[in-house]
N, C-alpha and C positions, 0 to 999 in steps of 0.2 A: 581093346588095343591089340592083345594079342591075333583077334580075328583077322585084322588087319592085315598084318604081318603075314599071319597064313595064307590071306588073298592074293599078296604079293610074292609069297614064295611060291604058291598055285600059278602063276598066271606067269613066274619067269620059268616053271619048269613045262607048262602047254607050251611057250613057246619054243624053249628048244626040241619037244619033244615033235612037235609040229600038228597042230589039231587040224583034220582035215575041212571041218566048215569053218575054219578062220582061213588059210590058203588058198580053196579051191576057187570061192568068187573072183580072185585077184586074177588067178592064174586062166581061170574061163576069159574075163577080159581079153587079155595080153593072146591067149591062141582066136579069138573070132577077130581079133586085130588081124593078128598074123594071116587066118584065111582069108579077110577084106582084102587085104595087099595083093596077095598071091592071085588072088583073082578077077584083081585091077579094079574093084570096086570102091574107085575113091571117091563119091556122091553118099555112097551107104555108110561109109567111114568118115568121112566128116561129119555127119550129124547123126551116128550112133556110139562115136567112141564118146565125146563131151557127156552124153545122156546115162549110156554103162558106169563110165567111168564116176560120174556121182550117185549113180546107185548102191555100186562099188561100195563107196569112201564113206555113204551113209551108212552101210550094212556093218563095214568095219567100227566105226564111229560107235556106236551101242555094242556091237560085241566083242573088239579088242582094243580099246582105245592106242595101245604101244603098235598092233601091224598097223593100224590106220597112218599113223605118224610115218612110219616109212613104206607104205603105200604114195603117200603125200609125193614125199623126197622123188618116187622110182615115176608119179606125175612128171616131176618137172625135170627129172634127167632125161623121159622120153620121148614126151608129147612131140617136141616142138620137130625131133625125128618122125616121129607119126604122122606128124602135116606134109612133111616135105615127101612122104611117100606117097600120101591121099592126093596131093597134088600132080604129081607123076605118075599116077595110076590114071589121071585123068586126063594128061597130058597137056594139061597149062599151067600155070604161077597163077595164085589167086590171093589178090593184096590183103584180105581177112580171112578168116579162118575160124570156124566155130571150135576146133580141134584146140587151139591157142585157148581157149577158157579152159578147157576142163582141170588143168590143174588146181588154175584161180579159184575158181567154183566147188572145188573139191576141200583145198584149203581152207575156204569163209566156211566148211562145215563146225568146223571151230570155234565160230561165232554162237554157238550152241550152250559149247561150256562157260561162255558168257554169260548167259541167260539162266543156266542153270544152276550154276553156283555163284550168282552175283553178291550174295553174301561174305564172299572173300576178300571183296575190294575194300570192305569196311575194313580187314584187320591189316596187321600190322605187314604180314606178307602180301598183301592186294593194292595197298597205297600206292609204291609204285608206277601199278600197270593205271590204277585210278588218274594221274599226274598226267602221266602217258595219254591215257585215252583223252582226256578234258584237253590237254594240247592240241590235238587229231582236230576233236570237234571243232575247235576257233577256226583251223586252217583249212577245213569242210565249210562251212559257212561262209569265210572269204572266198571262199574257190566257187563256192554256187552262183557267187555275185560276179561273180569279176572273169571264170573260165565259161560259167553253164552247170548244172545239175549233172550232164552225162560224164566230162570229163574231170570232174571235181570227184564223183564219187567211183569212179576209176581206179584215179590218182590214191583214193582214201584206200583203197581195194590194197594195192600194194605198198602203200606203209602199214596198213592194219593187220597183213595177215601173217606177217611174221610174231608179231607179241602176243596174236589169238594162237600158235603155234605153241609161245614160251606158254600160255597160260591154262593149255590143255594139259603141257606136260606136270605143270604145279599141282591141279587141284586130284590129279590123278595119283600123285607121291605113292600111296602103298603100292601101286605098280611100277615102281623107279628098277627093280631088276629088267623088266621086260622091256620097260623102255632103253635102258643102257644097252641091253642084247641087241632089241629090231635094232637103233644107230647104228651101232658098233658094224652089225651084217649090214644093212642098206647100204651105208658106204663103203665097206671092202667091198662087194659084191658090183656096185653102182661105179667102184674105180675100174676094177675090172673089165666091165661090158663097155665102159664111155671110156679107156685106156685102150683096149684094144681095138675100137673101132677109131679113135682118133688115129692112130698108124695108119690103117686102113685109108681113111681119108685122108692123109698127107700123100700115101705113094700112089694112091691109087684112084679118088675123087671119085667117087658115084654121080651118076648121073643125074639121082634127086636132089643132092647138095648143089651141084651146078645149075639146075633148074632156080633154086633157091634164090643163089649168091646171084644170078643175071636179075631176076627177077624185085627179089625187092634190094635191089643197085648195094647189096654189102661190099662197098671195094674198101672200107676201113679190114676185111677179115684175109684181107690179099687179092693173089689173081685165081678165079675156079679151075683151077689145072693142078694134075700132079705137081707135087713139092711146091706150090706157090703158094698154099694157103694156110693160114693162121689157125690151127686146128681149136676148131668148135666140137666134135664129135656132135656126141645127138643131140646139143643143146644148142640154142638161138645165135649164140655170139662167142666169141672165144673169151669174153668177159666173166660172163656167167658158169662158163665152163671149167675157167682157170678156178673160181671161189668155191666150186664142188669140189675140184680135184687138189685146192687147200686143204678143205676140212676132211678127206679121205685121208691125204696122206698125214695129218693128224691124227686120227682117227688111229689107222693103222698100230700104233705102237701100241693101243689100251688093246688090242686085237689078239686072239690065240691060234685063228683061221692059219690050219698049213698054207691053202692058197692067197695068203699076205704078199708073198714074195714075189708072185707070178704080176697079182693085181696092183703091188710097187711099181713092179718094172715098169708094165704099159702103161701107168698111170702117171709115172713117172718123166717119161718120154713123151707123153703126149702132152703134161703141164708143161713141157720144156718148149715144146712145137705150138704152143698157145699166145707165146713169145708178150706176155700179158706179165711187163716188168713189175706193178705194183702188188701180184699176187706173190713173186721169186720172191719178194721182199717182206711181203706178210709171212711167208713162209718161213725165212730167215729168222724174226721175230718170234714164230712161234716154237722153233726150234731152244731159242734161246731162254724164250721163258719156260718151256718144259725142263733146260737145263739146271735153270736155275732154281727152278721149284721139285728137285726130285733129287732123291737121296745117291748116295756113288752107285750102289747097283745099277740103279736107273739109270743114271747117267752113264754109266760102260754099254749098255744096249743099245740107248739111243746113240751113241757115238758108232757102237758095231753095227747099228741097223743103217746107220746114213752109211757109213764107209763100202759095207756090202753092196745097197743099194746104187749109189754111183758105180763102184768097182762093175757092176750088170751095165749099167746102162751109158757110162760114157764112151764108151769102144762105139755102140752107134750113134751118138750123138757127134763123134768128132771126125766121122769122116764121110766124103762126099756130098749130096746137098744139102744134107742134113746140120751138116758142120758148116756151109756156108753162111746159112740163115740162122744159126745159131753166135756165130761169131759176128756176124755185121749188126744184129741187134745187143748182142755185150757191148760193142763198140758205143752205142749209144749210152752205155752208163760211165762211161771214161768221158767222152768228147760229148758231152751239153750244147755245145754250143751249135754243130751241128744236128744237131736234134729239132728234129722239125716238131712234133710230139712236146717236148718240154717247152717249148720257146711257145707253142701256142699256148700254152697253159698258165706259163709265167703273165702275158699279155693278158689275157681273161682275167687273171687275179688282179691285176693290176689296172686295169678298165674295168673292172665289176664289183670289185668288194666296195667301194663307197656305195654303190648303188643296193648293194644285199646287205648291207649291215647298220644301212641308215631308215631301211624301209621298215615306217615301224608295225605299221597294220599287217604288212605282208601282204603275198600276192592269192596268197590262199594256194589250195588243189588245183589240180590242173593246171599249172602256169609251169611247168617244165615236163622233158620226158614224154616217151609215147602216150602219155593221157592229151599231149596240146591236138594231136589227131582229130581228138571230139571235138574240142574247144569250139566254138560258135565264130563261122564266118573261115574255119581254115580246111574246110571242106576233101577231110581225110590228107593232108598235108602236117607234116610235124611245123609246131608253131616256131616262133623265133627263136625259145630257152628249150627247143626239142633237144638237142644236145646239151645237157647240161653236165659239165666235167668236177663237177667240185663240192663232195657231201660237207663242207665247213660253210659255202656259199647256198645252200640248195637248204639246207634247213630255215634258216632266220630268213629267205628268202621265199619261202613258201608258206611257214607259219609265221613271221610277222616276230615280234620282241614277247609280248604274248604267250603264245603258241610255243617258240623257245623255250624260254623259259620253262613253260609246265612238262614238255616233253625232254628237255636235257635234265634236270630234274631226277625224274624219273627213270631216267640211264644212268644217270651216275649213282641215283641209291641202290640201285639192280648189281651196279657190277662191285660196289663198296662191301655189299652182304655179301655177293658168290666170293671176292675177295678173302674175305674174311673167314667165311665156310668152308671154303679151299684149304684153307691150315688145318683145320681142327680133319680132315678127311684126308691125310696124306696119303693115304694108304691104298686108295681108288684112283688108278692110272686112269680112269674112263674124267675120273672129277678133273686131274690135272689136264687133261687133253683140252677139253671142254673152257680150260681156265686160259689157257695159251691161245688156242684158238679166238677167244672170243676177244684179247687183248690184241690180238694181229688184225680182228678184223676192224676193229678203235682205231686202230694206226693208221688203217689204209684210208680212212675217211676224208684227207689232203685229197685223194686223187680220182675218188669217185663216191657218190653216195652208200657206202656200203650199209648205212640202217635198214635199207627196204630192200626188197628184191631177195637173190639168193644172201647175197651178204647181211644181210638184213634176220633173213631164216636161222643162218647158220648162228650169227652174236644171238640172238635171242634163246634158241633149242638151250645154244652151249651157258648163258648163265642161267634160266630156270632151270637145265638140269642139275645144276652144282647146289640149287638151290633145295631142289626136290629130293638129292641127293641124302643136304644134310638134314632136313624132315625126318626123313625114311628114319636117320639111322638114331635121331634123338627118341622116335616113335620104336623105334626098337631096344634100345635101351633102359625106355619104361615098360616096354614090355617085359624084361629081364627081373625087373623091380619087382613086376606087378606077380610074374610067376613063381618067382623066390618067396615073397609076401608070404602068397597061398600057399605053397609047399609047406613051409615052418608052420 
């Protein structure tokens, strides 16, 4: 047990120390990228970054499982920037994109630790993700019948690869300092670069983002022109973008980085220019459970950290166009009824929920979401449920009464133990982040499927880590036992 321990004290002190063959493949990537760009080779870069890029995530994978993890994360903050370069390196909008996998593909390397420790599902820590996974299967199976084999196991792709994420970080526990570390830097570091290039594209719109927003018709993200756009930064949608730049500024407070303040600000500003209301409000939420689960010191920080952090940032937010578009979507959390946004939403629930909560088989995979694309017969077109707004509609609608059942199950034993783990670990800001966080992104569920996708990443990472957390520290503990024993 002791060994243990020392592996995990070894591998969190490589990592600050920074081992040069754990860094350098990442970093090799990220500059033959940079020269592809530079030298307009976007044929070479669409179909060598996808290929690198999970050579990459294998290599990390066997020899640091924690950089792998936030390799993963710095995938899916950049890719989708990567394409929209490879595309204007070429000088047209190209409707698929081999570049859009490599995160995906990088992530299911995950699917490993599956395989390799599937003896964990038997115990009492595995159950869970077992409930979870056996729900998956039923609503894969419906979905091969009822969507097609491609767009079914798509679909499976991004519900799946968030829990293969929680369950890498579990069966790794003696490396629970490394992992706390990589998060901890991935997202200060990941606020920073997608904080300040979101500004960048408010005032100033590059011309591969506009390439983009024309191309594949984004007018939910605004107009492609200075200050007209709903800041996405280097990410797909200002959706996706908003539930990264949550779980940073959560993040942030378990954080010792001097450059915290700098990567607040712009991170700050640009979650505000993402104008993405049910992330302001996760937000809100998870302020409040950090409040509430943290001692007065804590609590005086976190109050001086918010009040700093405004005091920076609202002098820009409140004046000129910035204060424009900022104020006329407040107004929409006053005046509903006005709300074009809410009333379409109210309508769906109200036209839809008999229909998803009475189907009892389910639609299976593939029957919402960019997987209806594959679907058979809609010939690269998003199907009817391509839009789908509503993660309380979008489960039992997908896996069927079934498939629910074994998959909510299995979320609520998951976040019951981190719960509960969360006490006995008061002491670990990184546990409480992780606890708030993953309770904001539960909440937001009303307004969009947050189980899969980024929101989907960030609730899973955040209760296995709480989980692996309190592993770690019971495993050290007996260590304590065990070396005391022998001593006497």
């Amino acid at each position: 047990m002791a060994s243990l321990l020392h592996a995990g004290a070894t591998s969190a002190r490589g990592l600050v120390s920074g081992d040069k063959t754990e860094w350098m493949p990442p970093a090799l990537l990220w500059l033959i990228t940079a020269v592809l760009i530079l030298g307009h080779q976007g044929t070479a870069l669409t179909y060598g970054f996808p290929l690198l890029s999970v050579l990459v995530g294998a290599w990390l994978y066997f020899r640091s499982p924690a950089r792998y993890v936030g390799f993963v994360w710095w995938l899916w903050f950049l890719s989708p920037e990567v394409r929209r370069l490879a595309d204007w390196s070429k000088g047209s909008y190209t409707p698929t994109s081999l570049i859009q996998i490599a995160p995906l593909a990088v992530t299911m390397l995950c699917g490993f630790s599956l395989v390799r420790f599937y003896p964990i599902l038997a115990q009492r820590r595995g159950l869970p993700v077992l409930l979870i996974l056996f729900g998956l299967a039923y609503g894969l199976l419906i979905g091969i019948v009822s969507s097609g084999p491609l767009a079914a196991l798509y679909d499976l792709a991004n519900w799946l690869y968030p829990i293969l994420i929680g369950f890498h970080i579990m069966v790794n526990t003696r490396d629970y300092p490394a992992f706390r570390e990589t998060i901890i830097n991935t997202f200060i570091w990941g606020m920073l670069a997608m904080g300040l290039y979101g500004v960048v594209q408010f005032f100033i719109m590059p011309a591969w983002d506009v390439l983009w927003m024309v191309g594949a018709q984004m007018s939910s993200q605004g107009d492609p022109v200075p200050q007209g756009v709903r800041v996405f930064s280097t990410m797909n949608s200002s959706g996706p973008f908003a539930l990264a730049m949550l779980g940073s500024m959560v993040f942030v407070l378990a954080a010792q980085h001097k450059v915290r303040w700098i990567a607040g600000g712009f991170g700050f500003i640009s979650f505000a220019l993402s104008l993405v209301r049910s992330t302001w409000g996760g937000w809100v939420i998870a302020l409040i459970m950090l409040l509430v689960k943290s001692n007065n010191k804590v609590r005086f920080r976190i109050i001086a950290s918010g009040v700093l952090l405004v005091g920076l940032c609202v002098p820009l937010l409140a004046i000129g166009p910035v204060a424009d578009r900022m104020q006329t979507r407040l107004q929409t959390l006053t005046n509903l009824n006005d709300d074009q946004s809410y009333q379409a939403r109210n309508q769906f629930y109200a036209s839809f929920a008999k229909t998803a909560f009475t189907d009892v088989a389910g639609e299976g995979m593939g029957a919402t979401g960019t997987s209806t694309k594959l679907s058979s017969g809609n010939e690269g077109q998003l199907g009817q449920y391509g839009n789908f707004d509503s993660g309380v509609m979008n489960v039992p609608f997908v896996l069927g009464w079934p498939g629910t059942l074994l998959y909510l199950l299995g979320i609520g034993w998951l976040v019951m133990r981190a719960v509960f783990a969360s006490f006995k670990l008061g002491d670990d800001k990184f546990v409480a982040s992780c606890l708030s966080l993953a309770l904001a992104i539960l909440a937001m569920i009303v307004f969009t499927n947050t189980l899969v996708g980024t929101g989907g990443a960030l609730l899973f990472m955040s209760l296995f880590s709480i989980l692996s957390a309190a592993h770690y520290e019971k495993q050290r503990r007996r260590s304590k036992v065990v070396f005391h024993g022998e001593s006497d």
